[in-house]
N, CA, C and O atoms as a Tripos MOL2 file, in Angstrom:
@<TRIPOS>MOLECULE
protein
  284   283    71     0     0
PROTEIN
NO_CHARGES

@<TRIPOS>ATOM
      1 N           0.8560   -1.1760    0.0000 N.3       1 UNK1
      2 CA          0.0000    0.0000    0.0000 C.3       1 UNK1
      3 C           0.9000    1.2370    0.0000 C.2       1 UNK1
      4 O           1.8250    1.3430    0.8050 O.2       1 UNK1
      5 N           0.5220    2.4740   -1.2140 N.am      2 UNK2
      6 CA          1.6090    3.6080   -0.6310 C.3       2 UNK2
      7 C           0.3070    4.6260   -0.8510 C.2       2 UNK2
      8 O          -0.6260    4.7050   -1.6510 O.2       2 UNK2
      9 N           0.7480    5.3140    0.2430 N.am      3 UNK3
     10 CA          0.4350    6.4580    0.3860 C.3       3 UNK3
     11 C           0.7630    8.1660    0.2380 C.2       3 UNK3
     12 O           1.3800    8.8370    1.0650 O.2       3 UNK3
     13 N           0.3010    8.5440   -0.7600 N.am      4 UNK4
     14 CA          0.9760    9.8270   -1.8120 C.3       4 UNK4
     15 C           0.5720   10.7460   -0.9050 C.2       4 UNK4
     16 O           1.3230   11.7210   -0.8920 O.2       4 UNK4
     17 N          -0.3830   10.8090   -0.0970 N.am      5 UNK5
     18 CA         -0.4770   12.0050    1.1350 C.3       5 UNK5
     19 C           0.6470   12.2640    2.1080 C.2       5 UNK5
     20 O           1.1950   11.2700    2.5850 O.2       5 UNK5
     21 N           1.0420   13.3940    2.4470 N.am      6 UNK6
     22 CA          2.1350   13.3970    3.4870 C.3       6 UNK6
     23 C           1.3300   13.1880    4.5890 C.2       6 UNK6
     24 O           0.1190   13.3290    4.4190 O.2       6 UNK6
     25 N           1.8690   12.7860    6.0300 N.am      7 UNK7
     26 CA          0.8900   12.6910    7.4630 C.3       7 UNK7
     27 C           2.0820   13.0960    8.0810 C.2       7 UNK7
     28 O           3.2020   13.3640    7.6460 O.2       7 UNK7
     29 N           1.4590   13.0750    9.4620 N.am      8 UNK8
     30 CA          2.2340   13.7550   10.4780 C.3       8 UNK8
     31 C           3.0570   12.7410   10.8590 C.2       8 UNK8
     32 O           3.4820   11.9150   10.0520 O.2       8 UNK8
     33 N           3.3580   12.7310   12.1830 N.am      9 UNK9
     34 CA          4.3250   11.5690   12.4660 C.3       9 UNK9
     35 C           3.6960   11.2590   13.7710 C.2       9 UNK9
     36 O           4.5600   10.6510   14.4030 O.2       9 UNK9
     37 N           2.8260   11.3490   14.3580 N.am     10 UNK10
     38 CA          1.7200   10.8030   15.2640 C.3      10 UNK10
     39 C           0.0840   10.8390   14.8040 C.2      10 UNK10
     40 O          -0.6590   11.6410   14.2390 O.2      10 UNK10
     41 N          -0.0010    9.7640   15.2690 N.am     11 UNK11
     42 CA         -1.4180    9.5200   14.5770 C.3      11 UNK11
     43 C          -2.0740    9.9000   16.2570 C.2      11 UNK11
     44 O          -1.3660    9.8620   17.2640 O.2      11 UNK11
     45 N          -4.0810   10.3850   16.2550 N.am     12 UNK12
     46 CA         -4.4890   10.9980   17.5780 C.3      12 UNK12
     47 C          -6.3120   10.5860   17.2620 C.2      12 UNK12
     48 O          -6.9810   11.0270   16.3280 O.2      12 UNK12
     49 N          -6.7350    9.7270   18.2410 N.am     13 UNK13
     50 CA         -7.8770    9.5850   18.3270 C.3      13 UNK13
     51 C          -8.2710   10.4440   19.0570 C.2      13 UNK13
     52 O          -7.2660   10.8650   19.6300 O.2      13 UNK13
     53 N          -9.5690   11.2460   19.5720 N.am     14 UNK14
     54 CA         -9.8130   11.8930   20.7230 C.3      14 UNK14
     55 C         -11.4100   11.8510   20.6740 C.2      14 UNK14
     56 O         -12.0060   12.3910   19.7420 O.2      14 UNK14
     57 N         -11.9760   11.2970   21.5420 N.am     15 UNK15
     58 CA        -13.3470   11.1670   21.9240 C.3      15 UNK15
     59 C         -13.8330   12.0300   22.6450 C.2      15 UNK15
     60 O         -13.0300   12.5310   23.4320 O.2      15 UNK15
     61 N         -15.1170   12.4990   22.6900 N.am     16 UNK16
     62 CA        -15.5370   13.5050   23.4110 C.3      16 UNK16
     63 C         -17.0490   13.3750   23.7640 C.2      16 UNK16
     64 O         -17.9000   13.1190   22.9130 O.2      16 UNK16
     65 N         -17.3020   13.5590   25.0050 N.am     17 UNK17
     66 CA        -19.1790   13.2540   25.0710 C.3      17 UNK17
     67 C         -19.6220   14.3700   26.0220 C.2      17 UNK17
     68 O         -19.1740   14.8690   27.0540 O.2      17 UNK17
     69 N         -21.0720   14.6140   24.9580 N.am     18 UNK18
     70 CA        -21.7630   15.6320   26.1230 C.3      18 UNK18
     71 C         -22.7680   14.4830   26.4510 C.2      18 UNK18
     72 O         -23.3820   13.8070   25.6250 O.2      18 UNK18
     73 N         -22.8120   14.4070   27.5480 N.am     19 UNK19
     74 CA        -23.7220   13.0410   28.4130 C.3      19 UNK19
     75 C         -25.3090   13.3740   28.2370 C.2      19 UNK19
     76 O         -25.9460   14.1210   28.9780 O.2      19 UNK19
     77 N         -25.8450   12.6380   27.0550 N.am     20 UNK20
     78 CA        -27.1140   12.4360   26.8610 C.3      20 UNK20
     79 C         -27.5930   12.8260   25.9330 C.2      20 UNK20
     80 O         -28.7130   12.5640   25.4940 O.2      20 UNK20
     81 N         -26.4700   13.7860   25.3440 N.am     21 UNK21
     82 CA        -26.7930   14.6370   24.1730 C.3      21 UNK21
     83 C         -25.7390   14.3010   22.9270 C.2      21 UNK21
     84 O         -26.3250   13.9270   21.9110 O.2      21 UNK21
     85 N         -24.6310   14.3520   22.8500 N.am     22 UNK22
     86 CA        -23.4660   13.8980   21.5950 C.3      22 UNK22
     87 C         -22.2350   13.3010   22.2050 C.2      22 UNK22
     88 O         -21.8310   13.5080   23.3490 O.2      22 UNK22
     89 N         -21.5710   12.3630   21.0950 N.am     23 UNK23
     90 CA        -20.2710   11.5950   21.4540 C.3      23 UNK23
     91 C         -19.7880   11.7920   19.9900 C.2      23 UNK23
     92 O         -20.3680   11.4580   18.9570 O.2      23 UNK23
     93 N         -18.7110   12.3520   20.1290 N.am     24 UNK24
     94 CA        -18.1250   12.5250   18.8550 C.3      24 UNK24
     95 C         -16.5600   11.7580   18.6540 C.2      24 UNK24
     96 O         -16.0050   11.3780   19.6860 O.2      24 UNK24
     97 N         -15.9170   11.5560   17.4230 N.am     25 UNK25
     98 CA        -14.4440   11.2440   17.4010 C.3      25 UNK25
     99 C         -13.5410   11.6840   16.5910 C.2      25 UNK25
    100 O         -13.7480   11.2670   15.4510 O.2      25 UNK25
    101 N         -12.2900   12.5900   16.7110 N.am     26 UNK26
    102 CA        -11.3860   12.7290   15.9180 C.3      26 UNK26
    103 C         -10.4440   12.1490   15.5860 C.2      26 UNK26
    104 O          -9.8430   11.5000   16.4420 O.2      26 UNK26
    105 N          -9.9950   12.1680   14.2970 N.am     27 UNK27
    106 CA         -8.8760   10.8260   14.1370 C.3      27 UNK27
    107 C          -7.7160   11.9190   13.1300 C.2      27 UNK27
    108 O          -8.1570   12.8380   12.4390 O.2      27 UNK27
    109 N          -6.7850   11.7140   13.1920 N.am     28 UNK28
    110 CA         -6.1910   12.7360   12.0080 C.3      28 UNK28
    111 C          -4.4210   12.3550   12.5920 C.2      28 UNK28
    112 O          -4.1040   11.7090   13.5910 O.2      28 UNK28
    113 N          -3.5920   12.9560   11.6610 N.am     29 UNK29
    114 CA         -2.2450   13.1320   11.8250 C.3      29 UNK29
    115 C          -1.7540   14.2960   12.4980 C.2      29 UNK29
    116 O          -2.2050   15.3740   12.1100 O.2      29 UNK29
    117 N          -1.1320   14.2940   13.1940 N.am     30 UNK30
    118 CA         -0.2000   15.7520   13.7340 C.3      30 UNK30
    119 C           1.5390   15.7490   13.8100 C.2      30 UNK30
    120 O           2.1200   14.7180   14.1470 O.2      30 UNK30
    121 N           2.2170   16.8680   13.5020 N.am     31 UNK31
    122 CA          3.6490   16.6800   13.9220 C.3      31 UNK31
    123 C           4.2320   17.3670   14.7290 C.2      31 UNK31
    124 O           4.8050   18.4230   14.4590 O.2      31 UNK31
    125 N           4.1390   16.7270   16.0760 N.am     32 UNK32
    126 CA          4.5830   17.7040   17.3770 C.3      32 UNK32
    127 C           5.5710   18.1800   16.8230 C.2      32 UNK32
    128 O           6.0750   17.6190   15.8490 O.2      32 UNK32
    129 N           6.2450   19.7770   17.5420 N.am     33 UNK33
    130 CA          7.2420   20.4690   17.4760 C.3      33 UNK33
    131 C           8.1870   19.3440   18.2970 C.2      33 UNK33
    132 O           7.7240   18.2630   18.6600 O.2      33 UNK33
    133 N           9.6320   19.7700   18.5460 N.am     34 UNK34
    134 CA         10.5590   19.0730   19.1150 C.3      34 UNK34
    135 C          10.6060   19.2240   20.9110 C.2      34 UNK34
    136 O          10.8640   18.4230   21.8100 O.2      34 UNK34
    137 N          10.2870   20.4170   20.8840 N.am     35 UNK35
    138 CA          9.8480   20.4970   22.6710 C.3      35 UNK35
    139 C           8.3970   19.9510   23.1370 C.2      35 UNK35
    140 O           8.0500   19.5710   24.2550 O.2      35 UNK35
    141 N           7.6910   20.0260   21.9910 N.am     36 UNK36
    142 CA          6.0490   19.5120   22.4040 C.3      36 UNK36
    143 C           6.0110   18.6340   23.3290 C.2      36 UNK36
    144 O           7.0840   18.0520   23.4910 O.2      36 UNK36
    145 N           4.9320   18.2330   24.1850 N.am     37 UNK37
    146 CA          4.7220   16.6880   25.0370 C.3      37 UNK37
    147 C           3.7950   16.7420   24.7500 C.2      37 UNK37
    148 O           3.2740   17.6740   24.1370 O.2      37 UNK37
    149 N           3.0540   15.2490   25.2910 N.am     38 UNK38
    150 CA          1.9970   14.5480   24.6350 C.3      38 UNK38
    151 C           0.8860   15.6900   25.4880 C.2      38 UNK38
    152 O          -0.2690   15.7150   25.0620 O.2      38 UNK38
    153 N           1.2040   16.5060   26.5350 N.am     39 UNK39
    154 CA         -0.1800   17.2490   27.4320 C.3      39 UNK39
    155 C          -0.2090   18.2570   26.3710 C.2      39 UNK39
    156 O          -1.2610   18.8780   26.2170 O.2      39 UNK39
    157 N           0.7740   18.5060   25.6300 N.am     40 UNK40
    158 CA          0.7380   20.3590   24.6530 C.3      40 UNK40
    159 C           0.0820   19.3680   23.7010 C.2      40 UNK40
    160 O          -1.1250   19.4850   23.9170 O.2      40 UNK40
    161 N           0.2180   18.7150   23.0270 N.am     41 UNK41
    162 CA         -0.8900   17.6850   21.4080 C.3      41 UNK41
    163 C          -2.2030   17.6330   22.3800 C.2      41 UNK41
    164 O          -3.1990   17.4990   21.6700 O.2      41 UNK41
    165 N          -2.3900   17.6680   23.1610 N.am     42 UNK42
    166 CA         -3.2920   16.9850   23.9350 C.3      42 UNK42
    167 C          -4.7880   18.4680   24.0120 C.2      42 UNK42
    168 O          -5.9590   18.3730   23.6440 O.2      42 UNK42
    169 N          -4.0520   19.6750   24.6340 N.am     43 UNK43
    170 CA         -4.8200   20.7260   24.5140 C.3      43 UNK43
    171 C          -4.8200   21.1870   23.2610 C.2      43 UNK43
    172 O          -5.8640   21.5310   22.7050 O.2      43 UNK43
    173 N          -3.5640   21.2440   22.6520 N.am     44 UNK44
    174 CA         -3.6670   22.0270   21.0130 C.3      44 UNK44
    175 C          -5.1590   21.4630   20.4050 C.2      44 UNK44
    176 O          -6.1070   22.2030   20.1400 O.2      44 UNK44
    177 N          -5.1440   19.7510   20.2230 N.am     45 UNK45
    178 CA         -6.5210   19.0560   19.4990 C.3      45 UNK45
    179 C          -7.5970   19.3720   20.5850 C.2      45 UNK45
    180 O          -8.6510   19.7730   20.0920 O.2      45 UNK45
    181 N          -7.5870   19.3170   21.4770 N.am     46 UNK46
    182 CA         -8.7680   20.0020   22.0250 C.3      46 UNK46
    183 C          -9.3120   21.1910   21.8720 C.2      46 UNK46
    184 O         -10.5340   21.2700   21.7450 O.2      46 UNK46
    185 N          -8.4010   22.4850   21.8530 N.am     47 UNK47
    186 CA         -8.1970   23.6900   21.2600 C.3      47 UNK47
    187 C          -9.1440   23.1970   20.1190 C.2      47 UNK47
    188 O         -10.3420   22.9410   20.2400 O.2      47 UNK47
    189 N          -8.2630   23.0990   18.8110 N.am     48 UNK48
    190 CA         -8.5360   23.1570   17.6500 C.3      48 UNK48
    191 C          -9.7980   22.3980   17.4640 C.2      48 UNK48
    192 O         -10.4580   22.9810   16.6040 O.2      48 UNK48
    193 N         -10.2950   21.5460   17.8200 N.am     49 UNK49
    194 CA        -11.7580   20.9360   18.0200 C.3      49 UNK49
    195 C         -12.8470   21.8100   18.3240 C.2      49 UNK49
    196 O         -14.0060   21.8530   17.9110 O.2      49 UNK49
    197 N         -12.1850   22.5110   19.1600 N.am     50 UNK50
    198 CA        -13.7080   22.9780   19.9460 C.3      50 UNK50
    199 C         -13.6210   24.3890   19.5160 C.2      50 UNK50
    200 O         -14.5780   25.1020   19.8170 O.2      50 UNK50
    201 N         -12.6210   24.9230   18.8530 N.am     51 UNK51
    202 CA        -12.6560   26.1240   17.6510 C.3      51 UNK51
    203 C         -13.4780   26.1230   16.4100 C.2      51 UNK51
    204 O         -13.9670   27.1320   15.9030 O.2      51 UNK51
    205 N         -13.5900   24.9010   15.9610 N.am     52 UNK52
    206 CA        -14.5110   24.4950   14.8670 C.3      52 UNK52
    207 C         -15.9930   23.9610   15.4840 C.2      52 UNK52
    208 O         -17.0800   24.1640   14.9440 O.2      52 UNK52
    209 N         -15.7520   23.1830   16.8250 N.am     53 UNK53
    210 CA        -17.4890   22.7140   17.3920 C.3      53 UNK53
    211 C         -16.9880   23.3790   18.8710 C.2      53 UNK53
    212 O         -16.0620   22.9830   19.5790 O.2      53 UNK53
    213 N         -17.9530   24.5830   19.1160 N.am     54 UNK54
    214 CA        -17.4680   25.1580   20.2200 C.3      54 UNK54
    215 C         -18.8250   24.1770   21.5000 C.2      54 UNK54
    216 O         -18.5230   24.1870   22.6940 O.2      54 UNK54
    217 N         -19.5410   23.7870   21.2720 N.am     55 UNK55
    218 CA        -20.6950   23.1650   21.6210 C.3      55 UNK55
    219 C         -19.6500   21.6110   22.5210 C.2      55 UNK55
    220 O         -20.2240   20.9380   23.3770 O.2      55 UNK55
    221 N         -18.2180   21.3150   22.1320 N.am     56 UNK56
    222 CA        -17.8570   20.5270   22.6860 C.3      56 UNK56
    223 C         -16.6550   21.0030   24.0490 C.2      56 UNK56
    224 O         -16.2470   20.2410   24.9240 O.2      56 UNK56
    225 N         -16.3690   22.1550   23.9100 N.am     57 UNK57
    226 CA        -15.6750   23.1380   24.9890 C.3      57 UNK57
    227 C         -15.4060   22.8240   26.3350 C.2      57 UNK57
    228 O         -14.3790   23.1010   26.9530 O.2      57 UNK57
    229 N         -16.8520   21.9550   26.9330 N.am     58 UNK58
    230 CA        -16.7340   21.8940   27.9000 C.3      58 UNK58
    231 C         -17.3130   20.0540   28.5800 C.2      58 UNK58
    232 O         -17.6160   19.6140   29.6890 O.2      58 UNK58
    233 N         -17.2120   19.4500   27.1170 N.am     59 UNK59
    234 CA        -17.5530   17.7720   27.0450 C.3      59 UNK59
    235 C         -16.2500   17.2750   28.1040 C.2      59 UNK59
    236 O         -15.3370   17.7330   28.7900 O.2      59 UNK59
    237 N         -16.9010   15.9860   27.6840 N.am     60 UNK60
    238 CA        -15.6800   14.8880   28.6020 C.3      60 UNK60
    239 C         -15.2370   14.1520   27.7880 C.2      60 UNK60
    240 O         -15.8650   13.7270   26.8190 O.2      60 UNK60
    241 N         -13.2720   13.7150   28.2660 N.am     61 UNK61
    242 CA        -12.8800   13.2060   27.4930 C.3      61 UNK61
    243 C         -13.4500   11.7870   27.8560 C.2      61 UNK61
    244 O         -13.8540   11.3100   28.9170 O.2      61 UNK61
    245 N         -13.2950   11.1290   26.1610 N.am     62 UNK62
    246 CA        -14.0390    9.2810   27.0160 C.3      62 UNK62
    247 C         -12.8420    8.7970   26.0650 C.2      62 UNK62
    248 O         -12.8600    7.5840   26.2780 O.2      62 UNK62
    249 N         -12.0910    8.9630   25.3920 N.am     63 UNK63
    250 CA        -10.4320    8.5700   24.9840 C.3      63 UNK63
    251 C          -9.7180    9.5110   23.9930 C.2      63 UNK63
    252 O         -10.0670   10.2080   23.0410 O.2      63 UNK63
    253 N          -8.4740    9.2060   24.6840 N.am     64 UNK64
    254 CA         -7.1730   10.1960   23.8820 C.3      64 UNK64
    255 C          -6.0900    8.9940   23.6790 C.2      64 UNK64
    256 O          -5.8040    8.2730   24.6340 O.2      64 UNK64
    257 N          -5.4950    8.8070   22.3870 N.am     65 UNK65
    258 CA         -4.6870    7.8070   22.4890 C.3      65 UNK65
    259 C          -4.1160    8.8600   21.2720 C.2      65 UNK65
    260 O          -4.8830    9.5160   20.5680 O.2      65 UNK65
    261 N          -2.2400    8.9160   21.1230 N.am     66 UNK66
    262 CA         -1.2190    9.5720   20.3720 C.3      66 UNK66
    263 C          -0.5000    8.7630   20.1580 C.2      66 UNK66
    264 O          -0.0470    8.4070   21.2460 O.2      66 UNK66
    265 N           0.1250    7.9400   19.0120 N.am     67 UNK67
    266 CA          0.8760    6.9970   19.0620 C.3      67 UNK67
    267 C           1.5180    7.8130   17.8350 C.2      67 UNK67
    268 O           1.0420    8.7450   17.1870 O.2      67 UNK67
    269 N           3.0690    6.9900   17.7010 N.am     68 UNK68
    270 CA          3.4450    7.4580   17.0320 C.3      68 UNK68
    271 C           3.1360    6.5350   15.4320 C.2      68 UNK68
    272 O           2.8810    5.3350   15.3260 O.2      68 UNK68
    273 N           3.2610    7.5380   14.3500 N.am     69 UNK69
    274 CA          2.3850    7.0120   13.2080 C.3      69 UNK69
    275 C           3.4140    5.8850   12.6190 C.2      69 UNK69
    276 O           2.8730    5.0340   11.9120 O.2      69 UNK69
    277 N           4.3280    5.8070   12.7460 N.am     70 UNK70
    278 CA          4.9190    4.6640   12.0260 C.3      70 UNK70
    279 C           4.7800    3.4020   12.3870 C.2      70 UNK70
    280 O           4.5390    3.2960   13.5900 O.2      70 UNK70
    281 N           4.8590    2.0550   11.6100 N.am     71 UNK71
    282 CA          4.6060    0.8540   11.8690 C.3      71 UNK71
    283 C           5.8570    0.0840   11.9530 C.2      71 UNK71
    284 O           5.8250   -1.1210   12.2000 O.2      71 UNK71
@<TRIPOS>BOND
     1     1     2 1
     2     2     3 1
     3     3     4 2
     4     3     5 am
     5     5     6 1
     6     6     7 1
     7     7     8 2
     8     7     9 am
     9     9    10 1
    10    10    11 1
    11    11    12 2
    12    11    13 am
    13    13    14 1
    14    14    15 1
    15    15    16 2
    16    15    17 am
    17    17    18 1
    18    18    19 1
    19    19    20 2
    20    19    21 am
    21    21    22 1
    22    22    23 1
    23    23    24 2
    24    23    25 am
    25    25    26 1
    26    26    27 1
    27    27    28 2
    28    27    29 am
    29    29    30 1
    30    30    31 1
    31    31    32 2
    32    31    33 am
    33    33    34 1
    34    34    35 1
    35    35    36 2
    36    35    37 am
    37    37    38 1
    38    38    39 1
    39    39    40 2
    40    39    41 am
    41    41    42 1
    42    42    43 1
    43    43    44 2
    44    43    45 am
    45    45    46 1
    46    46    47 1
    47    47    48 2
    48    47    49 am
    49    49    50 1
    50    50    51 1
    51    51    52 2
    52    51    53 am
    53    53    54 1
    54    54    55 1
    55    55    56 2
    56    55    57 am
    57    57    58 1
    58    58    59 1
    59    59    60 2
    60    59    61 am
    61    61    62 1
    62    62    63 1
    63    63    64 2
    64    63    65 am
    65    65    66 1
    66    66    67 1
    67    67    68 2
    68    67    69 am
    69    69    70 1
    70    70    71 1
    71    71    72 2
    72    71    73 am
    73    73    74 1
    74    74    75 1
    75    75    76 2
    76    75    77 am
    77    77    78 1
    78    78    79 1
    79    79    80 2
    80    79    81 am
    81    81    82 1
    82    82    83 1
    83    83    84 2
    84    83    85 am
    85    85    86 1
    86    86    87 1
    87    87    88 2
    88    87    89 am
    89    89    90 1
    90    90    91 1
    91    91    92 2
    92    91    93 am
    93    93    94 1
    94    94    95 1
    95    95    96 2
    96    95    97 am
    97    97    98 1
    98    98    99 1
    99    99   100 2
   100    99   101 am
   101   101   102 1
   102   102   103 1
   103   103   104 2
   104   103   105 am
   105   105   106 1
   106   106   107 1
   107   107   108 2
   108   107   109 am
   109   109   110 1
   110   110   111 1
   111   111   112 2
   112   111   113 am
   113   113   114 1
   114   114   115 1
   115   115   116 2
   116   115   117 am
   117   117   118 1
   118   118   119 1
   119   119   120 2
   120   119   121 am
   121   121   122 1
   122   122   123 1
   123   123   124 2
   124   123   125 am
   125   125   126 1
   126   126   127 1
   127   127   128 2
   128   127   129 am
   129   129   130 1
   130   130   131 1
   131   131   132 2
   132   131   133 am
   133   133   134 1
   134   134   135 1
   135   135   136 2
   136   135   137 am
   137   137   138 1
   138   138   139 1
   139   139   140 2
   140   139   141 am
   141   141   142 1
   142   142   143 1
   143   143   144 2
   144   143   145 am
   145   145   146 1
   146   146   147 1
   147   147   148 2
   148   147   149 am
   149   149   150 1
   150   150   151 1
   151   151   152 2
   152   151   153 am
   153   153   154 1
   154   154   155 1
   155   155   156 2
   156   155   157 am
   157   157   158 1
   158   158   159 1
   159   159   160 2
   160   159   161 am
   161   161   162 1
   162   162   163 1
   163   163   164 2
   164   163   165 am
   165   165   166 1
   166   166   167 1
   167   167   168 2
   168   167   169 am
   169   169   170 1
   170   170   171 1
   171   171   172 2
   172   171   173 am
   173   173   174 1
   174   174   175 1
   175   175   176 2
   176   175   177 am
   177   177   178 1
   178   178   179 1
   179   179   180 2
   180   179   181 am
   181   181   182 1
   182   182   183 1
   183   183   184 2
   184   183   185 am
   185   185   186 1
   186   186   187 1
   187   187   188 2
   188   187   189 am
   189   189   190 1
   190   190   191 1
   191   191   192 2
   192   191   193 am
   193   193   194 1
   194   194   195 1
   195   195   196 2
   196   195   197 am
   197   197   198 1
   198   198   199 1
   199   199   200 2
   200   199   201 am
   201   201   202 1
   202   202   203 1
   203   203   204 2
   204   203   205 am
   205   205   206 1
   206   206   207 1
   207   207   208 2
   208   207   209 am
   209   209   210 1
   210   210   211 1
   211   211   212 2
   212   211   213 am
   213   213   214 1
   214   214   215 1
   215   215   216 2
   216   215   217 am
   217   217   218 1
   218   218   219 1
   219   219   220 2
   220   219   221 am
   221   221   222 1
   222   222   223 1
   223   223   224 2
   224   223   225 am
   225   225   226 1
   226   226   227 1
   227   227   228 2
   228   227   229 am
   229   229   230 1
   230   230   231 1
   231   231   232 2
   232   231   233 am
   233   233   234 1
   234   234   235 1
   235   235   236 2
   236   235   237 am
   237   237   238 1
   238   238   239 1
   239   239   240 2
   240   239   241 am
   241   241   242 1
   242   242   243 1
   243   243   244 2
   244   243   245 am
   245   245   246 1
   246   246   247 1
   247   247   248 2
   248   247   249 am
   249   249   250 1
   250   250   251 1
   251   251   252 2
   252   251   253 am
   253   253   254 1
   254   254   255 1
   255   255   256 2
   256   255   257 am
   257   257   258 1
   258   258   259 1
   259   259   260 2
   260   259   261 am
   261   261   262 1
   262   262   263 1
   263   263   264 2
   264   263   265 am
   265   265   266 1
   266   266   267 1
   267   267   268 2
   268   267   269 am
   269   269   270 1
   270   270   271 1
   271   271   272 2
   272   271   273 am
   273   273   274 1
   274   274   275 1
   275   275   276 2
   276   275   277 am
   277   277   278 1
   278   278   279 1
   279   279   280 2
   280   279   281 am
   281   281   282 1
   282   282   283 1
   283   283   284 2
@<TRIPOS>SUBSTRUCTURE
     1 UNK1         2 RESIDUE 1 A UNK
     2 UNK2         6 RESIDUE 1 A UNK
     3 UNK3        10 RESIDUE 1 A UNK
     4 UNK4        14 RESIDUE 1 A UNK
     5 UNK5        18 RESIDUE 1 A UNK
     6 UNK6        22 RESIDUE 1 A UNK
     7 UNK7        26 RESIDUE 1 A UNK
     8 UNK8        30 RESIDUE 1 A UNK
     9 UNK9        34 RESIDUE 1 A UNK
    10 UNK10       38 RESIDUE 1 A UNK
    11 UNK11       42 RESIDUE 1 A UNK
    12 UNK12       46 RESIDUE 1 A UNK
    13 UNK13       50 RESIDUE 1 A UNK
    14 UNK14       54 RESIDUE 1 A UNK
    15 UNK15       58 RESIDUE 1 A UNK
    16 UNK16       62 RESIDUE 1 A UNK
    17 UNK17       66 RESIDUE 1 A UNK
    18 UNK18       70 RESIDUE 1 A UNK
    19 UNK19       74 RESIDUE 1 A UNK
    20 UNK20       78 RESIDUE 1 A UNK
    21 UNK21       82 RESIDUE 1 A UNK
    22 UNK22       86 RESIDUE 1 A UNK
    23 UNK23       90 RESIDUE 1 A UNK
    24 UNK24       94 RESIDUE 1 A UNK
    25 UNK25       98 RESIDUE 1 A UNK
    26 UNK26      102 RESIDUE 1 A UNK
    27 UNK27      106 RESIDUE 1 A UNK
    28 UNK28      110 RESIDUE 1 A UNK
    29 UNK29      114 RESIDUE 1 A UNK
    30 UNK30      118 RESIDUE 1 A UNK
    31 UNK31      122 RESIDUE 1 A UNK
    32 UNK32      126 RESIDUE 1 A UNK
    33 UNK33      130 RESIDUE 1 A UNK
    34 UNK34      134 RESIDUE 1 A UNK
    35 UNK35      138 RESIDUE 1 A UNK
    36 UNK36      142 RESIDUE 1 A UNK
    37 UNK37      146 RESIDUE 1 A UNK
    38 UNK38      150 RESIDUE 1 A UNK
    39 UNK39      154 RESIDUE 1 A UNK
    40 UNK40      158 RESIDUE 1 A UNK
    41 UNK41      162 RESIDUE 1 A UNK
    42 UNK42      166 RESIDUE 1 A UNK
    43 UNK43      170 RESIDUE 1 A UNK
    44 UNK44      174 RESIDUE 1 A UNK
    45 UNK45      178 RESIDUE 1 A UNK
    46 UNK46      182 RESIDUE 1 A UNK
    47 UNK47      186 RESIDUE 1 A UNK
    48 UNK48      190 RESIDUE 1 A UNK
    49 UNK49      194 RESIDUE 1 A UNK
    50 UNK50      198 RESIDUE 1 A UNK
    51 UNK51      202 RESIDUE 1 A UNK
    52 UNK52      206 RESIDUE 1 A UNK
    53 UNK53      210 RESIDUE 1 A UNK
    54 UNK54      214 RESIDUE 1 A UNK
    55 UNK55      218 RESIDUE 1 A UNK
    56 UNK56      222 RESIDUE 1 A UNK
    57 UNK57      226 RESIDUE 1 A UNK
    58 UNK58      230 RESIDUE 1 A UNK
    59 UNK59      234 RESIDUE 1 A UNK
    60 UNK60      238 RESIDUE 1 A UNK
    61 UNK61      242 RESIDUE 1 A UNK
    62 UNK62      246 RESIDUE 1 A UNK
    63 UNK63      250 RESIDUE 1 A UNK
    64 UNK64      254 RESIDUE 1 A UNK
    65 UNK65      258 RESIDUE 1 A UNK
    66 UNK66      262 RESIDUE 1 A UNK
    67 UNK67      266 RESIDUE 1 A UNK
    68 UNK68      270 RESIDUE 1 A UNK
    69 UNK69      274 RESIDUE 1 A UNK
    70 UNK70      278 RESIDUE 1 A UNK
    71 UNK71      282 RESIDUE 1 A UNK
Protein backbone atom coordinates (compact mmCIF):
# COMPACT_ATOMS: atom_id res chain seq x y z
CA UNK A 1 0.00 0.00 0.00
CA UNK A 2 1.61 3.61 -0.63
CA UNK A 3 0.44 6.46 0.39
CA UNK A 4 0.98 9.83 -1.81
CA UNK A 5 -0.48 12.00 1.14
CA UNK A 6 2.14 13.40 3.49
CA UNK A 7 0.89 12.69 7.46
CA UNK A 8 2.23 13.76 10.48
CA UNK A 9 4.32 11.57 12.47
CA UNK A 10 1.72 10.80 15.26
CA UNK A 11 -1.42 9.52 14.58
CA UNK A 12 -4.49 11.00 17.58
CA UNK A 13 -7.88 9.59 18.33
CA UNK A 14 -9.81 11.89 20.72
CA UNK A 15 -13.35 11.17 21.92
CA UNK A 16 -15.54 13.50 23.41
CA UNK A 17 -19.18 13.25 25.07
CA UNK A 18 -21.76 15.63 26.12
CA UNK A 19 -23.72 13.04 28.41
CA UNK A 20 -27.11 12.44 26.86
CA UNK A 21 -26.79 14.64 24.17
CA UNK A 22 -23.47 13.90 21.59
CA UNK A 23 -20.27 11.59 21.45
CA UNK A 24 -18.13 12.52 18.86
CA UNK A 25 -14.44 11.24 17.40
CA UNK A 26 -11.39 12.73 15.92
CA UNK A 27 -8.88 10.83 14.14
CA UNK A 28 -6.19 12.74 12.01
CA UNK A 29 -2.25 13.13 11.82
CA UNK A 30 -0.20 15.75 13.73
CA UNK A 31 3.65 16.68 13.92
CA UNK A 32 4.58 17.70 17.38
CA UNK A 33 7.24 20.47 17.48
CA UNK A 34 10.56 19.07 19.12
CA UNK A 35 9.85 20.50 22.67
CA UNK A 36 6.05 19.51 22.40
CA UNK A 37 4.72 16.69 25.04
CA UNK A 38 2.00 14.55 24.64
CA UNK A 39 -0.18 17.25 27.43
CA UNK A 40 0.74 20.36 24.65
CA UNK A 41 -0.89 17.68 21.41
CA UNK A 42 -3.29 16.99 23.94
CA UNK A 43 -4.82 20.73 24.51
CA UNK A 44 -3.67 22.03 21.01
CA UNK A 45 -6.52 19.06 19.50
CA UNK A 46 -8.77 20.00 22.03
CA UNK A 47 -8.20 23.69 21.26
CA UNK A 48 -8.54 23.16 17.65
CA UNK A 49 -11.76 20.94 18.02
CA UNK A 50 -13.71 22.98 19.95
CA UNK A 51 -12.66 26.12 17.65
CA UNK A 52 -14.51 24.49 14.87
CA UNK A 53 -17.49 22.71 17.39
CA UNK A 54 -17.47 25.16 20.22
CA UNK A 55 -20.70 23.17 21.62
CA UNK A 56 -17.86 20.53 22.69
CA UNK A 57 -15.68 23.14 24.99
CA UNK A 58 -16.73 21.89 27.90
CA UNK A 59 -17.55 17.77 27.04
CA UNK A 60 -15.68 14.89 28.60
CA UNK A 61 -12.88 13.21 27.49
CA UNK A 62 -14.04 9.28 27.02
CA UNK A 63 -10.43 8.57 24.98
CA UNK A 64 -7.17 10.20 23.88
CA UNK A 65 -4.69 7.81 22.49
CA UNK A 66 -1.22 9.57 20.37
CA UNK A 67 0.88 7.00 19.06
CA UNK A 68 3.44 7.46 17.03
CA UNK A 69 2.39 7.01 13.21
CA UNK A 70 4.92 4.66 12.03
CA UNK A 71 4.61 0.85 11.87
Amino acid sequence: MENTRQQGTHHYVLTLDLPGREMATWTGTVTPGPADTRHDLYVFLREHITADQPRFARANVVFFALESNAL
